[in-house]
C-alpha positions in Angstrom: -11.4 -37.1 2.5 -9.7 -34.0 1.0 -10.2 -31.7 -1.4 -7.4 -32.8 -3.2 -8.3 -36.4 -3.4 -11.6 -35.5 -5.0 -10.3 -34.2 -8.2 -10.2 -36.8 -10.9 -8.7 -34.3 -13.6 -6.0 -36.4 -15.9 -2.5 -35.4 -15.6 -2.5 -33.7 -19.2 -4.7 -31.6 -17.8 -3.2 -30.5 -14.7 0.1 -29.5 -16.9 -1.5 -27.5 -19.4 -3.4 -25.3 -16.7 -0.3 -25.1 -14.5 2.0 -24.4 -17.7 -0.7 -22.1 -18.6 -0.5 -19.9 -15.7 3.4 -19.9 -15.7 3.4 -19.0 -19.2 0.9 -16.1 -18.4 2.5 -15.4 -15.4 6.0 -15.0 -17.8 4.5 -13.0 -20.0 3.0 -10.3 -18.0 4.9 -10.1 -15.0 8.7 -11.6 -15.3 9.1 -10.2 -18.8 8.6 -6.7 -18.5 10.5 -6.9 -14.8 13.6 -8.1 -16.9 13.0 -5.8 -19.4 13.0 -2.7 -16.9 16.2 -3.8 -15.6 17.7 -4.8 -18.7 17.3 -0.8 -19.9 18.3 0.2 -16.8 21.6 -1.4 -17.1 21.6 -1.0 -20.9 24.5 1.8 -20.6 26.5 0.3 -17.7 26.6 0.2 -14.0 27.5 4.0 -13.8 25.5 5.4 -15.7 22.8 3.9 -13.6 24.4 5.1 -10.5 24.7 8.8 -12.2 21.2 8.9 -13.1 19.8 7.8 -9.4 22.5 10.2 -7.6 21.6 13.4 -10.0 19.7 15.9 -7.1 16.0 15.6 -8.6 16.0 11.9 -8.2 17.5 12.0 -5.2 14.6 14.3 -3.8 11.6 12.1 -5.4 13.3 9.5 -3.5 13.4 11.0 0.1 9.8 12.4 -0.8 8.8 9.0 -1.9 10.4 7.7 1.5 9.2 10.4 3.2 5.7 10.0 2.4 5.8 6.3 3.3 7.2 6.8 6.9 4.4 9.1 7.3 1.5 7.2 5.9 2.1 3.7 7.2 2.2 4.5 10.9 -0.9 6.6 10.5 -2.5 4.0 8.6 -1.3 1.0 10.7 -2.9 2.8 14.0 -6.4 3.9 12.1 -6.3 0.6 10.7 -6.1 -0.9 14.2 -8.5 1.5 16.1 -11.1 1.1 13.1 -11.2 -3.3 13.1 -11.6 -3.2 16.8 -14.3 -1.1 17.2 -16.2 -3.2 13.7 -15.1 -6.4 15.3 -15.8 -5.9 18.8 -18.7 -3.3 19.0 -22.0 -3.0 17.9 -23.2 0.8 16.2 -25.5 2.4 14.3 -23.7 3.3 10.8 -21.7 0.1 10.8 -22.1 -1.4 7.5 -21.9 2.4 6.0 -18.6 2.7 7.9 -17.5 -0.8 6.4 -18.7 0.6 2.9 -16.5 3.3 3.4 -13.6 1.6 4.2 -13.8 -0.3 0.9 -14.2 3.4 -1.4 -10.8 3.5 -1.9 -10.8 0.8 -4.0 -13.4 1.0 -5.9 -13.0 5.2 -6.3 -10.1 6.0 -9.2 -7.0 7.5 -7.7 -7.7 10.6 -10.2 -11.3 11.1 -8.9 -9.4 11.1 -5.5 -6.8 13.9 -6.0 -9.3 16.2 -7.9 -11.3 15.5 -4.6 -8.8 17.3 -2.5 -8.1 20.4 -5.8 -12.1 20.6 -4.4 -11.4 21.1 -0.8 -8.2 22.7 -0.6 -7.7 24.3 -4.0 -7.5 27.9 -4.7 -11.6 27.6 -5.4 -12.2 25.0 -2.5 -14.0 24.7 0.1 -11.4 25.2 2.8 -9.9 27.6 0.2 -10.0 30.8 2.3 -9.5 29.5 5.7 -5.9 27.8 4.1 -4.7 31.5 2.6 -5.9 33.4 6.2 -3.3 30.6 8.1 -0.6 30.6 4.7 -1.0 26.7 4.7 -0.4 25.0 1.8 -2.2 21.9 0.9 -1.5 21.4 -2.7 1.7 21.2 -4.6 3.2 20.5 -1.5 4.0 17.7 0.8 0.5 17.5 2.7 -1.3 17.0 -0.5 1.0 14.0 -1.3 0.3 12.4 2.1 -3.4 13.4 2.1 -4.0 11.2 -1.1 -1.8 8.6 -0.2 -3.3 8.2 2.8 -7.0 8.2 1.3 -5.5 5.6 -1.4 -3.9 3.0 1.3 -6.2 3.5 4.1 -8.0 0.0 3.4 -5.1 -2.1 3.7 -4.0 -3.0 6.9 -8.1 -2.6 8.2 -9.5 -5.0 5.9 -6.2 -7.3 6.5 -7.4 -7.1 10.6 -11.1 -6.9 10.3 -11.3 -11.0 9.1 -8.5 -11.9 11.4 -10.0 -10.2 14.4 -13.9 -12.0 13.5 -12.2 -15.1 13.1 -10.1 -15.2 17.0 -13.5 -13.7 18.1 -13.2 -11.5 21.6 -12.8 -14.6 24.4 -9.7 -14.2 25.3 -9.8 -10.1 25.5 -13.0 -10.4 27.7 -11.3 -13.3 30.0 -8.7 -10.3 30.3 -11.0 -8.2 31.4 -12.7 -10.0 33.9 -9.4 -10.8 35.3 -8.6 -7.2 36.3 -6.7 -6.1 32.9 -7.4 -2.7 32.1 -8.1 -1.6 28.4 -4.6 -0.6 26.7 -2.8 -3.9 29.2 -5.7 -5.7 27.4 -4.8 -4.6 24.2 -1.1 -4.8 24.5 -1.2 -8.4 26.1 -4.3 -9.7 24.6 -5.3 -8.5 21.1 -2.0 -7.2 19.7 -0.3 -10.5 20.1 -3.1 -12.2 18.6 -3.2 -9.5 15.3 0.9 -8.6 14.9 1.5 -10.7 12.0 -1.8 -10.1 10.0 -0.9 -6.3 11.2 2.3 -6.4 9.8 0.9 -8.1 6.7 -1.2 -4.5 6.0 1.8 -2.9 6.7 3.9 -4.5 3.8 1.1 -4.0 1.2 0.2 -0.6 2.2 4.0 0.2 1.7 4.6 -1.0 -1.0 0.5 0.8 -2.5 2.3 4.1 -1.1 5.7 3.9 -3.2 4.2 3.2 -6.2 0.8 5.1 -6.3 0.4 7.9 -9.0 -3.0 8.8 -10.1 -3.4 10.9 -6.9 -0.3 12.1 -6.4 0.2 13.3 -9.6 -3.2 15.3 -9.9 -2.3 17.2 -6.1 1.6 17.4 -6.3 2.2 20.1 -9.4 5.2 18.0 -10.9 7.7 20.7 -9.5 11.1 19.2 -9.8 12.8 18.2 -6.7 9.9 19.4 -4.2 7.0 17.5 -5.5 7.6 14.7 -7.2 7.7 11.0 -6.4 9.7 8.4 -7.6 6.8 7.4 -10.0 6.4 10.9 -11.1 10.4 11.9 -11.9 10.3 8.3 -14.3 7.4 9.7 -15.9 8.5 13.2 -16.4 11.9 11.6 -17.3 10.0 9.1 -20.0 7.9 11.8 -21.5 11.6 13.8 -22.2 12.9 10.6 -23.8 15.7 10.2 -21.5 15.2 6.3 -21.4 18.0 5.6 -19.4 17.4 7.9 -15.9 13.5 6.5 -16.7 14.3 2.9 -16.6 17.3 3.8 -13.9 14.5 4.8 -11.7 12.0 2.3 -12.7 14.5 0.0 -11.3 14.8 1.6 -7.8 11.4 1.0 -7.5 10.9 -1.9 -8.5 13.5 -3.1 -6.1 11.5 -1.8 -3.3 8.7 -3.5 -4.9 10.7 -6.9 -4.8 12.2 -6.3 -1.4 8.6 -6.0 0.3 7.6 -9.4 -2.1 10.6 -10.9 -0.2 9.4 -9.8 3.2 5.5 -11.1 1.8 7.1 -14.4 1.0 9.2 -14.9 4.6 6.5 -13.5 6.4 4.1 -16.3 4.5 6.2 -18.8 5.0 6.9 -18.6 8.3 3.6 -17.3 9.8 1.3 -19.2 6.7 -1.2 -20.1 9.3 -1.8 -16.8 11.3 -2.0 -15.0 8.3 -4.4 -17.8 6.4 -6.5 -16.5 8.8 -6.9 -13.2 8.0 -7.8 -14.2 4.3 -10.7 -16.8 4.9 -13.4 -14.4 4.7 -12.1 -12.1 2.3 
């Protein structure tokens, strides 16, 4: 018998938990969406388009872009290299290693960017060895990838690590006793088996890296049109009370935000029980 058969809760019940949650759900979530693009548009379509063509929000932008192109990849193939050798190996240090994979989440963003001010600040660590080679860590670029990269290292791993304990390593070894070497194993074999929980990571960790800010904004400096991300120019454009290039912004991420929902939804829909998979032992 199912799950579903067992629960005897009355009807009235049902309804006022489920109406409950939509009306929460409304509240907190569809609301202030509506709200962001209701301000965005306030002043008309062109005045929308003027404030996300004027050059400062066209660099956070292509920074913002930028930063994602560089962090996903890097993350996607860590992420990859780091479940396979949990899943598939046994080591000394493995549950540290698995409780450092989680330290992102449980570390604040902040705590993370004055991390790297300690290491590659003017007083840091690496602080010397950076001026002998003039390379610039903070308030540049590299700063904003380091931290992004720290904040959405765990996504796509811990998306892979469940998936790859749950198919187990049968097939991969039948691979290997059949002649395959390593990277035809892995190409043939486990990659196949992992692409959609893989590309699951990949869609959160985007969509983490467009919209992070605690990091970023303690390593980047806030210099206009070098530095700063889309979530830093609306803040900066907030704090100066111009509402409408804020909320014209807000709205340019947010759609990014929606487009990788959409790709979450099709992706979940169409793939629902490869990726159930990866979730059972979260």
């Amino acid at each position: 018998m199912s799950a579903r058969s067992d629960l005897q809760e009355p009807a009235w019940l049902r309804w006022t938990l489920i109406g409950l949650a939509m009306l929460v759900m409304a509240a907190l979530v569809v609301m202030p969406l509506l709200m962001v693009l209701g301000a965005a548009f306030g002043d008309g379509f062109k005045a929308w388009l003027e404030a996300l063509t004027q050059p400062d929000a066209v660099a956070a932008l292509k920074l913002t872009l930028f930063t994602v192109a560089i962090v996903v990849p890097v993350n996607a193939v860590f992420g990859m290299f780091t479940a396979w050798a949990v899943t598939r190996f046994e080591f000394r240090g493995k549950q540290l290693l698995l409780s450092l994979i989680d330290l992102p989440f449980a570390v604040s963003p902040v705590v993370a960017g004055l991390c790297l001010v300690l290491l590659f600040g003017s007083s840091g660590w690496f602080a010397s060895l950076l001026q002998e080679h003039d390379v610039k860590i903070l308030f540049a670029r590299p700063g904003i990838v380091l931290a992004t990269l720290f904040i959405t290292f765990p996504f796509v791993v811990r998306e892979l690590i469940p998936l790859m304990q749950q198919q187990g390593a049968d097939e991969e070894l039948a691979a290997r006793s059949l002649g395959a070497g390593a990277w035809t194993m892995f190409r043939r074999v486990t990659l196949p088996n992992i692409k959609w929980g893989l590309l699951y990571g990949v869609l959160l960790c985007s969509a983490r890296a467009m919209g992070e800010f605690g990091a970023v904004s303690v390593v980047s400096g806030h210099i206009r049109g070098l530095t700063n991300t889309l979530p830093l120019h609306i803040e900066i454009l907030y704090n100066e009370f111009d509402s409408t290039a804020a909320f014209a912004a807000a709205s340019l991420l947010t759609g990014l935000a929606l487009i990788t929902l959409i790709l979450k939804f099709w992706l979940e829909a169409r793939h629902g029980d490869a990726l159930a998979k990866s979730h059972r032992r979260h």
